[in-house]
C-alpha positions, 0 to 999 in steps of 0.5 A: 450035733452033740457036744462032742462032735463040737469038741472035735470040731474046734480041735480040727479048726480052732479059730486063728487070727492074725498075729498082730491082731491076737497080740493085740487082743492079748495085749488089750486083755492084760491092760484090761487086767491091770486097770480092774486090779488096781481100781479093786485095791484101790477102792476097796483097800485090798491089803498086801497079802491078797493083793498078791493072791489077787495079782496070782489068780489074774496072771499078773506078776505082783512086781509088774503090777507094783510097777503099773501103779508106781509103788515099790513091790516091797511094800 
């Protein structure tokens, strides 16, 4: 089988879940998400600038993230 034969295949049959267990997935992922963002500012003392760099490559709102670790996004 070649590998786009196997393309096809998950086009024709992507995988499914159930609603409430892929939004919990995705919930789970994003809280995972927040946690390695604020454990990688923290101990290595990340400044602003790429914290917010960091927050936009993660898919994470640097106000949502700034809200997570109870500090003002103006800071």
């Amino acid at each position: 089988m070649s590998y786009d034969e196997i393309d096809g295949f998950i086009e024709a049959f992507p995988p499914c879940y159930d609603t409430a267990e892929g939004d919990a997935e995705q919930a789970a992922h994003h809280q995972k998400t927040l946690d390695v963002l604020w454990v990688v500012g923290n101990q290595y003392d990340v400044r602003i600038d790429h914290m917010r760099q960091l927050c936009d490559v993660a898919g994470i709102s640097f106000e949502e993230f700034c809200k997570y670790t109870g500090k003002p996004a103006t800071y």
